[in-house]
ROLUM-678940 format. One record per residue: residue in one letter; x, z, y of N, C-alpha, C in turn. Coordinates in steps of 0.1 Angstrom, whole numbers, padded with zeros to 4 digits, always signed. Example, Ala and Ser with C-alpha at 12.3 -4.5 7.8 and 13.67 -1.06 7.14 Angstrom:
<sites>
a+0132+0078-0057+0123+0078-0045+0132+0078-0033/s+0128+0071-0022+0137+0071-0011+0129+0079+0000/
</sites>
This chain:
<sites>
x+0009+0000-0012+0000+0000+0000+0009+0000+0012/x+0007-0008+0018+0016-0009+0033+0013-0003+0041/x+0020+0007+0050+0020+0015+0062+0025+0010+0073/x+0010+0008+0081+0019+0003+0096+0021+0013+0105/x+0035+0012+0107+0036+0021+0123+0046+0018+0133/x+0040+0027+0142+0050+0023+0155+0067+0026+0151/x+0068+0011+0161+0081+0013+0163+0089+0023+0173/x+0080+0025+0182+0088+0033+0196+0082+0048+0196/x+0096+0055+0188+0096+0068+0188+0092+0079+0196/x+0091+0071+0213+0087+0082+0220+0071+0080+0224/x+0063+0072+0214+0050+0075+0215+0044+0090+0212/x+0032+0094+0218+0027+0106+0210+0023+0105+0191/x+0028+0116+0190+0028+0115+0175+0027+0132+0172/x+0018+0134+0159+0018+0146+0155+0026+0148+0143/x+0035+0159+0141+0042+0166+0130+0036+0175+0127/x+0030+0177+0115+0033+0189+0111+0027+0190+0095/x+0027+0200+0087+0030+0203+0074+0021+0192+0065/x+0027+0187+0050+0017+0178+0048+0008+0193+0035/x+0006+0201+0040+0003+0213+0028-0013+0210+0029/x-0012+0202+0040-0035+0206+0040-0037+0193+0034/x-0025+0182+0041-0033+0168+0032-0029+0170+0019/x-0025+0175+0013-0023+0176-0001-0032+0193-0007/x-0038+0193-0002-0045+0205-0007-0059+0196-0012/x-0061+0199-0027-0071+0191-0030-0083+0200-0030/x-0082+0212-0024-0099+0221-0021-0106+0222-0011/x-0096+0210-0004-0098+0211+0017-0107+0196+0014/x-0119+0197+0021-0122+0186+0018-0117+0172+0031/x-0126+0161+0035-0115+0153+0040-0121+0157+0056/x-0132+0162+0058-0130+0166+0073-0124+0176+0077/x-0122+0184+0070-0116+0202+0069-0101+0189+0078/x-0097+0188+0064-0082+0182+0071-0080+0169+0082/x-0093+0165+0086-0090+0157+0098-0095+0169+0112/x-0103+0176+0107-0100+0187+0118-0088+0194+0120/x-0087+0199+0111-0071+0204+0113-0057+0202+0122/x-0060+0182+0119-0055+0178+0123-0055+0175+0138/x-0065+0180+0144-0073+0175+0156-0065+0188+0166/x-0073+0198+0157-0066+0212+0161-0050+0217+0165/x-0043+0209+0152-0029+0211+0158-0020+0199+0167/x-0028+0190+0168-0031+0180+0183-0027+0186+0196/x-0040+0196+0196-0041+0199+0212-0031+0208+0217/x-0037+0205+0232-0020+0215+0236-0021+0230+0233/x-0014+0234+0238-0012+0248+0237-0023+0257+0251/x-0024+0248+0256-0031+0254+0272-0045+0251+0266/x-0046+0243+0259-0067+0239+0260-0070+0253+0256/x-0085+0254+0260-0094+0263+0258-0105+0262+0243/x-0098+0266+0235-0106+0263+0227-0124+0270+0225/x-0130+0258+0221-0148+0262+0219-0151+0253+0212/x-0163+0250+0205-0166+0242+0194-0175+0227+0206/x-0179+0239+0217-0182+0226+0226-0176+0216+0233/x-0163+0224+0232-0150+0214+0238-0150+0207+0226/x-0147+0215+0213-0145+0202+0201-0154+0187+0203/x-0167+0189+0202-0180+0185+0202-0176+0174+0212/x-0169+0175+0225-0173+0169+0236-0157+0157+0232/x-0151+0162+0222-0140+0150+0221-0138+0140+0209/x-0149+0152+0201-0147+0143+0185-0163+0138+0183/x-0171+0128+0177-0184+0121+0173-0189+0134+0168/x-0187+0144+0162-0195+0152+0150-0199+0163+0160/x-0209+0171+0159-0216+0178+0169-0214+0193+0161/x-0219+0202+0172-0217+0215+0170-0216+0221+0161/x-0225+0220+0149-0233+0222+0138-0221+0218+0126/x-0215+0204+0125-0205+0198+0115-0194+0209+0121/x-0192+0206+0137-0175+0215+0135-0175+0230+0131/x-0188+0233+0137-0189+0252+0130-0187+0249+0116/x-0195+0245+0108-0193+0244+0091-0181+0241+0087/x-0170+0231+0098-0155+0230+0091-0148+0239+0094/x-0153+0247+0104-0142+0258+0112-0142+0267+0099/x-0159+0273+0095-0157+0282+0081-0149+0276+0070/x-0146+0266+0067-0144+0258+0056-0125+0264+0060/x-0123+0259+0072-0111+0259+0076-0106+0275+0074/x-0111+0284+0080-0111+0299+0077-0111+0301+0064/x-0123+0302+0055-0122+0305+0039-0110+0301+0034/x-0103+0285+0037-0087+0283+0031-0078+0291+0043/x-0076+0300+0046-0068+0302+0055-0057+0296+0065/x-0066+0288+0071-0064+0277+0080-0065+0279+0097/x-0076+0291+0097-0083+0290+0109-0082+0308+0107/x-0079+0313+0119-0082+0326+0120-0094+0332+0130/x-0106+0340+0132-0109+0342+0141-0104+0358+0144/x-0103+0359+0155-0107+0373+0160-0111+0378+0171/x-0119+0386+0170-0131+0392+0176-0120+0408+0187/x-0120+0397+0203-0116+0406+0212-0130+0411+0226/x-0121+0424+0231-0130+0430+0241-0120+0421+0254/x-0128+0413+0264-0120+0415+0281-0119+0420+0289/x-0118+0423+0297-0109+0437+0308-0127+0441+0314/x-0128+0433+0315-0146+0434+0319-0158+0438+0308/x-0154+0440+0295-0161+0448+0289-0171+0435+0281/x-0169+0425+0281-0176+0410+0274-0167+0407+0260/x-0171+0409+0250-0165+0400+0237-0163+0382+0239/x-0152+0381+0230-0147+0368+0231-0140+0365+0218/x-0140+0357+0211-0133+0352+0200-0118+0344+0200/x-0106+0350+0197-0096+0339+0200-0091+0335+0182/x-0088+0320+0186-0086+0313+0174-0071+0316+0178/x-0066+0312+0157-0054+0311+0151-0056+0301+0141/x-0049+0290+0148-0048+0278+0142-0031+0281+0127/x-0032+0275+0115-0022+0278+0108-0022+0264+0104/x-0008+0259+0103-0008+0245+0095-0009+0241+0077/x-0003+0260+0075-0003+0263+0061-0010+0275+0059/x-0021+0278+0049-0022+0292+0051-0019+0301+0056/x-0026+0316+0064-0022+0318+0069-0012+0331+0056/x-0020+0330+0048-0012+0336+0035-0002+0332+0032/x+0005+0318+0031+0011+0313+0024+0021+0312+0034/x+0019+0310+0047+0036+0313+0060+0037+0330+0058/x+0031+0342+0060+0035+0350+0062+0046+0356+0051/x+0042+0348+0034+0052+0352+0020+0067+0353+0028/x+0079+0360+0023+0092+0356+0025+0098+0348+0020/x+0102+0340+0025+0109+0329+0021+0118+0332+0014/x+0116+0325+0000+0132+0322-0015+0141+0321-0010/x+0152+0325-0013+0164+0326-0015+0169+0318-0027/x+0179+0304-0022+0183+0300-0036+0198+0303-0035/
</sites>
């Protein structure tokens, strides 16, 4: 199967682990979200309505992959208070589980 790609290195391009495309429990939107997720910059604000407003699939698909994403330990949520006394949720995006980065690394 032929793979076309760019020639000019300094296009944008995403790196990162091939552990989710090769995870055969992740189904195939799990891993194109993923992919979406470790895309964006570091500054965006993440919400599922920001998702919603950049990707075709609507609120309802990306909540269901965000769980899907979470249950493989993909996606972290956590549940914070702000200086004003309002709850807010901040994500943790993982390229690999978040089980499987925190293990220590072998020694060979």
């Amino acid at each position: 199967m032929p793979v076309y790609r760019s020639n000019d290195p300094h296009k944008s391009f995403l790196r990162m682990s091939n552990h989710s495309t090769r995870n055969k429990e992740l189904s195939l939107k799990a891993k194109g979200l993923l992919a979406v997720l470790m895309d964006l910059p570091p500054n965006w604000r993440f919400s599922v309505a920001g998702l919603s407003k950049i990707m075709p699939d609507g609120p309802d698909a990306i909540r269901s992959t965000m769980r899907e994403l979470e249950s493989m330990g993909y996606l972290e949520r956590i549940r914070k208070t702000g200086a004003n006394g309002r709850s807010y949720v901040e994500y943790n995006i993982y390229e690999m589980p978040k089980e499987t980065m925190l293990l220590p690394s072998k020694k060979e």
